[in-house]
C-alpha positions as CSV (number, residue, x, y, z in Angstrom):
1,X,-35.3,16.0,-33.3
2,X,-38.3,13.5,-31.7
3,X,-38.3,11.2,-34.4
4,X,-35.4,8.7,-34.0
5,X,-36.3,6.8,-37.5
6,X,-35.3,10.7,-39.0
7,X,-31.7,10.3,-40.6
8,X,-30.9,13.5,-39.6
9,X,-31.7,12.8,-35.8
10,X,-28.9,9.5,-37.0
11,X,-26.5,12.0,-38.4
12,X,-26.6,14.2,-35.6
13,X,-26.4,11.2,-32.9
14,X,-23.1,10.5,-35.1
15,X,-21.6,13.4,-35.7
16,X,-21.8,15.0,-32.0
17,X,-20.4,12.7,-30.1
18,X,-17.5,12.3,-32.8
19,X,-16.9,16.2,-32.5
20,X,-17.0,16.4,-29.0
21,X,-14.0,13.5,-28.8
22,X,-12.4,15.2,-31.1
23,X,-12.6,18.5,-29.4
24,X,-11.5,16.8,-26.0
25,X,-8.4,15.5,-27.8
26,X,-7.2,18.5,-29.0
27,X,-7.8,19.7,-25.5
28,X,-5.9,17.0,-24.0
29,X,-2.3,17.3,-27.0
30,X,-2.6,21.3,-26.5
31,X,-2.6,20.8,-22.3
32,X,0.7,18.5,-23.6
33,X,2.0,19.8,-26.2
34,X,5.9,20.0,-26.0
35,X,8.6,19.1,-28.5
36,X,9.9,15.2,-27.2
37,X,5.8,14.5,-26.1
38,X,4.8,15.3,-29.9
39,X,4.8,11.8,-31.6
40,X,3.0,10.0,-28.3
41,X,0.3,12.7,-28.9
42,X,-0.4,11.5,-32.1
43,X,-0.5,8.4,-31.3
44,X,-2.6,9.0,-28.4
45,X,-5.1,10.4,-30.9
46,X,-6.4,7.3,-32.0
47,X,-8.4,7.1,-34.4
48,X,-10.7,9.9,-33.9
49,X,-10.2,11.7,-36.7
50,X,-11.4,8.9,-38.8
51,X,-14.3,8.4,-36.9
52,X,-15.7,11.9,-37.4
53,X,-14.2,12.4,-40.9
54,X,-16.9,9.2,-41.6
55,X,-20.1,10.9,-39.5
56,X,-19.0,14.0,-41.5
57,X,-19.3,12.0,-44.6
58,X,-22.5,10.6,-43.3
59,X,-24.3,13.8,-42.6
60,X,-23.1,15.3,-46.2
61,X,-24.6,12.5,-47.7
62,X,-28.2,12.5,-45.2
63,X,-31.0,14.8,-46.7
64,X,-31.4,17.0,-43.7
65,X,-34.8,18.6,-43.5
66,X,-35.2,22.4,-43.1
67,X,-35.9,22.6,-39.7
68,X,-32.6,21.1,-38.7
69,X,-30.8,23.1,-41.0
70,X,-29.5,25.4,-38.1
71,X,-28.2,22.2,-36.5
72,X,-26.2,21.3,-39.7
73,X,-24.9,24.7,-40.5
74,X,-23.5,24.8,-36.6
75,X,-22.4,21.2,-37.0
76,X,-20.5,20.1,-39.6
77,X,-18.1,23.0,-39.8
78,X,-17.5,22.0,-36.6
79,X,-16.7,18.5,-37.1
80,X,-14.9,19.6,-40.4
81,X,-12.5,22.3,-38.5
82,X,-11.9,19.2,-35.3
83,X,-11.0,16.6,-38.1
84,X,-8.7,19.0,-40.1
85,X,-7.1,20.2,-36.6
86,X,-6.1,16.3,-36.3
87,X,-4.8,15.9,-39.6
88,X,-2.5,19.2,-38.8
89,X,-1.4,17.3,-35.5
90,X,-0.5,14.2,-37.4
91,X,1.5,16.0,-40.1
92,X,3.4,18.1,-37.3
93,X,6.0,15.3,-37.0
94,X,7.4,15.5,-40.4
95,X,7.3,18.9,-40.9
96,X,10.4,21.1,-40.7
97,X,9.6,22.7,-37.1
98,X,7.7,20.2,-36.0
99,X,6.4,22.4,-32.4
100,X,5.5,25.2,-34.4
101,X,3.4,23.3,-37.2
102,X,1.6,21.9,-33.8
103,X,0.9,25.2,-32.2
104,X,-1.1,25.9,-35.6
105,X,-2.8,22.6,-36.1
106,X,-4.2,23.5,-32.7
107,X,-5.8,26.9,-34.2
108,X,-8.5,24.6,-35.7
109,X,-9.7,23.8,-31.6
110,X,-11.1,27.2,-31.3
111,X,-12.5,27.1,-35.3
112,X,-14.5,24.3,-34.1
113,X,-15.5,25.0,-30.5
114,X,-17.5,28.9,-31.9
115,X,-19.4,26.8,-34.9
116,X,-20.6,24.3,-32.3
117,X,-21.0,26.8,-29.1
118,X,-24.8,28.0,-30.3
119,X,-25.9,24.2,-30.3
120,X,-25.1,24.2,-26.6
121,X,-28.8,25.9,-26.1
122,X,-30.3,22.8,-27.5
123,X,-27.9,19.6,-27.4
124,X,-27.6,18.5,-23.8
125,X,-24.3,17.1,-24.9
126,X,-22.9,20.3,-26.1
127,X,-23.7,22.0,-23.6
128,X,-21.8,20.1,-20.7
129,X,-18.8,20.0,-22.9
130,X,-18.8,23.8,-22.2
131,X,-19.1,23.6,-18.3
132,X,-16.9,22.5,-15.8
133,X,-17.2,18.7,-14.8
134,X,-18.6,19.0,-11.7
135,X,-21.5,21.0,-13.3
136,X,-22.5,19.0,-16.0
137,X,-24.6,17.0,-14.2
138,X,-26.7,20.4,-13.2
139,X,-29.7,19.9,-14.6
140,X,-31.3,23.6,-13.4
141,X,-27.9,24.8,-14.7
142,X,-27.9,23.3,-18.1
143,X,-31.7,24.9,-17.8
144,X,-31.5,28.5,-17.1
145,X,-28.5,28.5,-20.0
146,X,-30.8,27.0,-22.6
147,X,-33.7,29.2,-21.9
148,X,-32.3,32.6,-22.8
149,X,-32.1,33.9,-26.2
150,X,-28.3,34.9,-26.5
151,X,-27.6,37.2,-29.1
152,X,-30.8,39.3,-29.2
153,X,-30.4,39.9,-24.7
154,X,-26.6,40.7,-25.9
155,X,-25.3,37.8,-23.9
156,X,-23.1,34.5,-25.3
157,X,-20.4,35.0,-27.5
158,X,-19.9,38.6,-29.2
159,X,-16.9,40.1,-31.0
160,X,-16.4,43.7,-30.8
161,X,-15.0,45.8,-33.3
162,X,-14.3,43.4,-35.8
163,X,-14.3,39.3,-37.2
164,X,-12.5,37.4,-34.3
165,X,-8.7,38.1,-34.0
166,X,-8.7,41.9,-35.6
167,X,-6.0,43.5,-33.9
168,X,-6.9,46.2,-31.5
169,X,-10.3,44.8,-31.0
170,X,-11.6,42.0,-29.0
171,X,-14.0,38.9,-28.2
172,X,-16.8,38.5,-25.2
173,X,-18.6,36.4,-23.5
174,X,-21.3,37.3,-21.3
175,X,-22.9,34.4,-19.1
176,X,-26.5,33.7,-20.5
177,X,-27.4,33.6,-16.8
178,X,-26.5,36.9,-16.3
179,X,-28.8,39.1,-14.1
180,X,-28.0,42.8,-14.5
181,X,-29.2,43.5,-10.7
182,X,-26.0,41.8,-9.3
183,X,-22.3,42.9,-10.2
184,X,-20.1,39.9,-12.1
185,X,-16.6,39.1,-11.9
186,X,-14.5,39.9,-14.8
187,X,-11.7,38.2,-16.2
188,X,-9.4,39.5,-18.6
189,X,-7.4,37.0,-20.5
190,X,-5.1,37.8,-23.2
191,X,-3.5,35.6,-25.6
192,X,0.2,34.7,-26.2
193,X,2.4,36.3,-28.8
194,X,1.3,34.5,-32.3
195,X,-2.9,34.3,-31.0
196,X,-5.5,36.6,-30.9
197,X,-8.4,37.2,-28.4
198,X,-11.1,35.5,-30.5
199,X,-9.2,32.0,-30.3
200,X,-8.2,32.6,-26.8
201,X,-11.8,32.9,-25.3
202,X,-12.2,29.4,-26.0
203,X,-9.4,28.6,-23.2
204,X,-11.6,30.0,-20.6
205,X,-15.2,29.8,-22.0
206,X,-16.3,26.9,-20.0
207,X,-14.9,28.2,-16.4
208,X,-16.7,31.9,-17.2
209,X,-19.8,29.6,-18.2
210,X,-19.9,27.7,-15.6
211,X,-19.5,29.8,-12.6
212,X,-21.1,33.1,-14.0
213,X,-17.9,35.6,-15.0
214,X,-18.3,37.6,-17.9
215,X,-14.9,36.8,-20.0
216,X,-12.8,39.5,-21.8
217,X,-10.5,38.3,-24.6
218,X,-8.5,41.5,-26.3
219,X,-6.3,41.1,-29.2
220,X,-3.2,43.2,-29.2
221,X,-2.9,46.1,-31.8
222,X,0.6,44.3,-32.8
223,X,1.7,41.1,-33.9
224,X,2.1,40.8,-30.0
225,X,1.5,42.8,-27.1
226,X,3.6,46.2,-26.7
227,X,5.9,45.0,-24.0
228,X,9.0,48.1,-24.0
229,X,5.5,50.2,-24.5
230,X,2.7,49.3,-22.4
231,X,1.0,52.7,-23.3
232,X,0.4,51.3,-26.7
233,X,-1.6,48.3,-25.4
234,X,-2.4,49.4,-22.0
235,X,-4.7,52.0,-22.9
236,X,-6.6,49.9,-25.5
237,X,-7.3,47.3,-22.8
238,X,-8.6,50.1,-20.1
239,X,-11.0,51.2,-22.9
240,X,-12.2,47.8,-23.7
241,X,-12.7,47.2,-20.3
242,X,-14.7,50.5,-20.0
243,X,-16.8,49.4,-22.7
244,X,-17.8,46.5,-21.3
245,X,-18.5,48.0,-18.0
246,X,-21.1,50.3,-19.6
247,X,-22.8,47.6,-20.9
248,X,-22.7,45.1,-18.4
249,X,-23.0,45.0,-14.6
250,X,-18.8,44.5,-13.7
251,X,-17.5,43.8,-9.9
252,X,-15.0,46.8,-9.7
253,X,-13.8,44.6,-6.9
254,X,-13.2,40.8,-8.7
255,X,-11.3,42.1,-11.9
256,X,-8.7,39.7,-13.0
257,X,-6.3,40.2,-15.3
258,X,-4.6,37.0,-16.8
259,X,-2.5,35.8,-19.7
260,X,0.0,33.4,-21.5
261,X,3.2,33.5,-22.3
262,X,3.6,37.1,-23.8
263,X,0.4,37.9,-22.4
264,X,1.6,36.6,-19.1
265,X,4.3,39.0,-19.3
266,X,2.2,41.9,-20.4
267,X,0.5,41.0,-17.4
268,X,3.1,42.1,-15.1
269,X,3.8,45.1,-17.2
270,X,0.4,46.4,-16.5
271,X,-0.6,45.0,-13.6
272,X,2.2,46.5,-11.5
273,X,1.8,49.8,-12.5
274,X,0.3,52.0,-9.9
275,X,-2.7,53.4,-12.1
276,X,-3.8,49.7,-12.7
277,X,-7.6,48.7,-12.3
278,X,-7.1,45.3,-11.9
279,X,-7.8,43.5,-8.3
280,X,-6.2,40.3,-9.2
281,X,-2.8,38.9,-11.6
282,X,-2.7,35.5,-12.7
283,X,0.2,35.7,-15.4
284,X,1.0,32.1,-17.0
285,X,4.3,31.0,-18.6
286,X,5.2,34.4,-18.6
287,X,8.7,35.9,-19.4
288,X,9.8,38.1,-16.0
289,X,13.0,40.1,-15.9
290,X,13.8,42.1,-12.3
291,X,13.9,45.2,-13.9
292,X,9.9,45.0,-13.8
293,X,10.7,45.9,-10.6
294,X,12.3,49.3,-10.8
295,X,8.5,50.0,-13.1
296,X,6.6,48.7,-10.3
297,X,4.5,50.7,-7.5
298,X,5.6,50.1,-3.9
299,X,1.9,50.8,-2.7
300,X,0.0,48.8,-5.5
301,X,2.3,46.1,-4.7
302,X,1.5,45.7,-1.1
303,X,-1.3,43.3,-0.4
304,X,-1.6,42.5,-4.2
305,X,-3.1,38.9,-4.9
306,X,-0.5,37.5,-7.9
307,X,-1.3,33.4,-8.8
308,X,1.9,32.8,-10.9
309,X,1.6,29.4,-13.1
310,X,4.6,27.9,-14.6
311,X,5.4,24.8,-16.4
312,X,8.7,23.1,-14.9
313,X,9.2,21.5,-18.4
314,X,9.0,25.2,-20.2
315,X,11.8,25.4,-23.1
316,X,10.7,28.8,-23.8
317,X,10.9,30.9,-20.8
318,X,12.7,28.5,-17.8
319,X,10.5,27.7,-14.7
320,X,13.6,29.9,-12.5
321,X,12.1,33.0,-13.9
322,X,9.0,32.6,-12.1
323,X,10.5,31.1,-9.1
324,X,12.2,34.9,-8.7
325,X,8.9,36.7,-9.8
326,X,7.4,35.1,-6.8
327,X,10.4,35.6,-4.4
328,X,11.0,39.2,-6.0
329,X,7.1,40.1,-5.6
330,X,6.6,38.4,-2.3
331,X,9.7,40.1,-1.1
332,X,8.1,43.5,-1.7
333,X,4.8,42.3,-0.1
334,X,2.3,41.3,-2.5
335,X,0.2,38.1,-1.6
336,X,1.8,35.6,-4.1
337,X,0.8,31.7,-5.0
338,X,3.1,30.2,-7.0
339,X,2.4,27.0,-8.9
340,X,5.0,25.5,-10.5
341,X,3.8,22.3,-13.0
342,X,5.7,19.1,-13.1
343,X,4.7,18.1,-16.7
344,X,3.9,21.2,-18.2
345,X,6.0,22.8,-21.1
346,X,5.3,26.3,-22.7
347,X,1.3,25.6,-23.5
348,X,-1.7,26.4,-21.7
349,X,-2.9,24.3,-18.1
350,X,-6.7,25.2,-19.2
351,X,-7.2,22.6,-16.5
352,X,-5.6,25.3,-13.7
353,X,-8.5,27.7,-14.6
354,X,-10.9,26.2,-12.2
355,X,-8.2,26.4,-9.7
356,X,-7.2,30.1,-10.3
357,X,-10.9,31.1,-10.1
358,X,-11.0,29.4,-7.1
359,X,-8.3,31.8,-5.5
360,X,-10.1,34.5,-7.5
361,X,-13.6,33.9,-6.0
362,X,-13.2,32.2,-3.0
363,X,-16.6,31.1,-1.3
């Protein structure tokens, strides 16, 4: 990519910058997404979807040579799944439930982010779109993640036990600066009722990147997780996490477990429970009915560090059931945060992470 007279090296300084827009706007309606905010997100997208449907037309019509091949077979699915995400937001308005056709427009978000992820070893760009803000400048950062080959040292995005989203199996991301002489923090984050774990990694990628966590994302054996049987799910989670353990070096003592909406909930469920492994709950727009409290362990509870995250706009579950998980929990002695969220609705605050792993790995 030296020769800037190269239309490839053209298409490429097209098409990048076009995707990465794109992928920032989906970022920005899915932080938003609610059922009266719908129409000003699509307005607020602009016109990025034209914009990269053109470089996309550009590149297909640019004789790439071979050696940049690998950049074009990462590339333009990327830009292709982004552009069709935004045509899926756009039609949400007139369909006949308009918040759920927007849910699924958003699928295309994590489509795009895994075909572009294996340019960030290469593409300076790329790769600070998948790091925190205040690291993307980190030049000896954005270094030691280009200079390890991912896949064949086992580290960078895997799936295990199937194509992303089988049920009962799940996606992982190990830091490409991981150093097996040190113990990392795990996080476990599990998706919402109609997701899987392979799209849900991409809602935490960038923190885990960034500050060096290796990042579980299981899918439930269901259509959701088991919630009135927790040791249908529970025990497929321990054994994931066991898995990952033997293969990598894990903190025993920094192991949170996270999740939205019905992972949120399932996230009480287990995390309560006396024989529960995890050190940490961060459950998110989560579902929480008292009765979780006749389940729970007196002496787990005690001491327990819970960060509860609620959106005060949520139509699904309402903000007063977390407000009495925290009164509830803190009542029987855990160490609870509670955040509630002026503008959020039922959707995903990606842009609490950094703040959770804050409370999770304080320096």
């Amino acid at each position: 990519m030296s020769d800037a007279r190269e239309p490839a090296v053209d298409a490429i300084g097209r098409l990048v910058p076009a995707t990465l827009r794109a992928l920032h706007a989906l970022e920005f309606a899915g932080r938003h997404l609610a059922p009266t905010a719908l129409p000003q997100l699509v307005e607020a997208m602009g016109d990025r979807e034209a914009v990269l449907r053109a470089a996309l037309a550009h590149s297909r019509a640019t004789t790439w040579p071979d050696r940049l091949q690998p950049v074009r077979d990462c590339l333009e699915p990327a830009a292709e799944a982004a552009a069709d995400a935004l045509a899926a937001l756009g039609a949400a308005r007139a369909a006949p439930q308009p918040i759920v056709a927007a849910y699924r427009a958003m699928r295309g978000y994590a489509i795009a982010a895994e075909a572009i992820y294996p340019l960030s070893a290469v593409v300076k760009p790329v790769s600070q779109f998948f790091l925190e803000p205040a690291c993307r400048d980190d030049d000896a950062l954005i270094q030691r993640l280009a200079t390890v080959d991912g896949p064949e040292n086992m580290l960078g995005v895997m799936h295990v036990g199937g194509p992303a989203g089988t049920r009962g199996a799940f996606s992982l991301y190990v830091p490409e600066t991981y150093d097996p002489a040190r113990a990392h923090p795990l996080v476990v984050a599990l998706h919402g009722g109609s997701g899987n774990g392979g799209a849900f990694l991409w809602s935490w990628l960038r923190e885990a990147r960034s500050r060096g966590a290796i990042l579980l994302a299981p899918t439930a054996i269901g259509s959701t997780w088991s919630l009135m049987d927790p040791d249908t799910d529970g025990p497929s989670i321990d054994a994931m996490v066991d898995q990952v353990a033997d293969g990598w070096s894990v903190d025993r003592d920094r192991m949170l477990l996270t999740g939205m909406s019905d992972g949120g909930t399932f996230t009480y469920v287990l995390g309560l429970r006396a024989d529960c492994r995890f050190t940490h709950l961060a459950p998110v727009a989560a579902a929480f009915h008292p009765m979780l409290m006749t389940f729970a362990d007196a002496g787990r509870l005690r001491g327990l560090p819970i960060h509860i995250v609620h959106g005060a706009q949520d139509w699904m579950f309402a903000a007063t059931l977390a407000r009495q998980a925290a009164q509830l929990l803190g009542d029987a002695g855990a160490a609870v945060v509670h955040r509630e969220i002026a503008d959020l609705a039922h959707t995903y605050p990606r842009d609490e992470n950094g703040a959770l792993l804050d409370w999770f790995l304080p320096t």
